[in-house]
N, C-alpha and C positions, 0 to 999 in steps of 0.2 A: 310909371315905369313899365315899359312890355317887357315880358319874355320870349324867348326864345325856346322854351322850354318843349319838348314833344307831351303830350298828354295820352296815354292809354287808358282805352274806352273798354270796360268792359260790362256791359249788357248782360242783364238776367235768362236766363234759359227760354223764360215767357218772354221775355223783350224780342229774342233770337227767333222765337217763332212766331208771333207779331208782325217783325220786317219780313220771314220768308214767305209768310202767305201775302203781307201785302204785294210781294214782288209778283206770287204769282198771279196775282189779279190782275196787276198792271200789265204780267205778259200776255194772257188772255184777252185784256180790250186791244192791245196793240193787236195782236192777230186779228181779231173780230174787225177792227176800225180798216185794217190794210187791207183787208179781204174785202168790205165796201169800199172802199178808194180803189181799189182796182175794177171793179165791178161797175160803180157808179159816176166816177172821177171825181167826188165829195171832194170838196177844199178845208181849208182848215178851220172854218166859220161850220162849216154844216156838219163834219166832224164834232166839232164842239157845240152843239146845238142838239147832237144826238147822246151825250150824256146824262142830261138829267130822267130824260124817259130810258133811258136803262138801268139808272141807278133808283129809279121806282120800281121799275119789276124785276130788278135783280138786288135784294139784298143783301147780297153779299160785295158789291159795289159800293155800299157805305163804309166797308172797313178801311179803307186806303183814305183820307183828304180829297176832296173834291180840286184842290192845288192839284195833286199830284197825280189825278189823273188827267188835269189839264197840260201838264208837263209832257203827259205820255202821248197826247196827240200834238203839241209841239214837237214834241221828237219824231215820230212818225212821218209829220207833215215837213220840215227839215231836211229827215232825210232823203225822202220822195226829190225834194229841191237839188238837190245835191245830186243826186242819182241821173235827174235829167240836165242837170246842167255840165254833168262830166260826159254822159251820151251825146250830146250837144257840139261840146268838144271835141268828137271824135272818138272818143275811148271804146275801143272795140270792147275789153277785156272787161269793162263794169258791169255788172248785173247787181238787180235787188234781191236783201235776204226777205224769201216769201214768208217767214215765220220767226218769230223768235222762240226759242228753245232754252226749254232750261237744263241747265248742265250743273249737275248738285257738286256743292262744295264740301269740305271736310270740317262740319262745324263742331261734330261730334252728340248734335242733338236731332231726333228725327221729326220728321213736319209731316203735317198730315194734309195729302194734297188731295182728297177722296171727293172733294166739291169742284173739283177742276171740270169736270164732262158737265157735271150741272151747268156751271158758270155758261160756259159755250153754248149746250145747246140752247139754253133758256133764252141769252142773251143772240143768239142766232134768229129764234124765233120774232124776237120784239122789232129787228132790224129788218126785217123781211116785212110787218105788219108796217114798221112804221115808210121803209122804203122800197112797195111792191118794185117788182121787177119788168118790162117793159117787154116784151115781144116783138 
């Protein structure tokens, strides 16, 4: 017999700040990944071929599921799809968002985002070694 039941989910304080940092992670490859996709024109094979040697030299890249950062270059690489297929179209008015940004919510508990400039530039660094730039 199913239910129809709604379930409310409520998550420990640590749990709460667990998912905010993994999100910020996942905003920081998305940014890093779209900044070489625009640079390099990477597809979504070479995107995903570029996470395990970051998540070697970026530690902090283990916190999140190796799924889920696989998700976050599907999404990236989708939306890219989407964005030329609507300029394609014609659509004067589409543009792509150059960043994702995080917009803090009211969770009532604070996160500590103090490893965010680490994250980037380290992981800036690894991307540039592993795909010099071409003159």
């Amino acid at each position: 017999m199913e239910s129809d039941d709604l379930v409310r989910i409520q998550p420990s304080k640590a749990a709460i700040a667990t998912l905010w940092q993994a999100s910020y992670i996942c905003r920081d490859v998305w940014n890093i990944l779209n900044d070489e996709k625009q640079r390099n024109g990477l597809g979504y094979y070479d995107l995903k071929k570029m996470l395990p040697e970051l998540k070697k030299d970026c530690s902090r890249l283990k916190e999140p599921c190796s799924q889920t950062l696989q998700e976050v270059v599907k999404s990236l690489t989708g939306a890219w799809k989407m964005y030329s297929t609507k300029k394609k179209q014609g659509n004067t008015e589409v543009r792509f968002r150059e960043h994702l940004m995080h917009r803090p919510y009211k969770t009532g508990t604070a996160i500590d985002n103090s490893q965010h400039g680490f994250l980037q530039s380290s992981c800036k660094k690894i991307i540039q070694k592993t795909f010099p730039r071409t003159v």
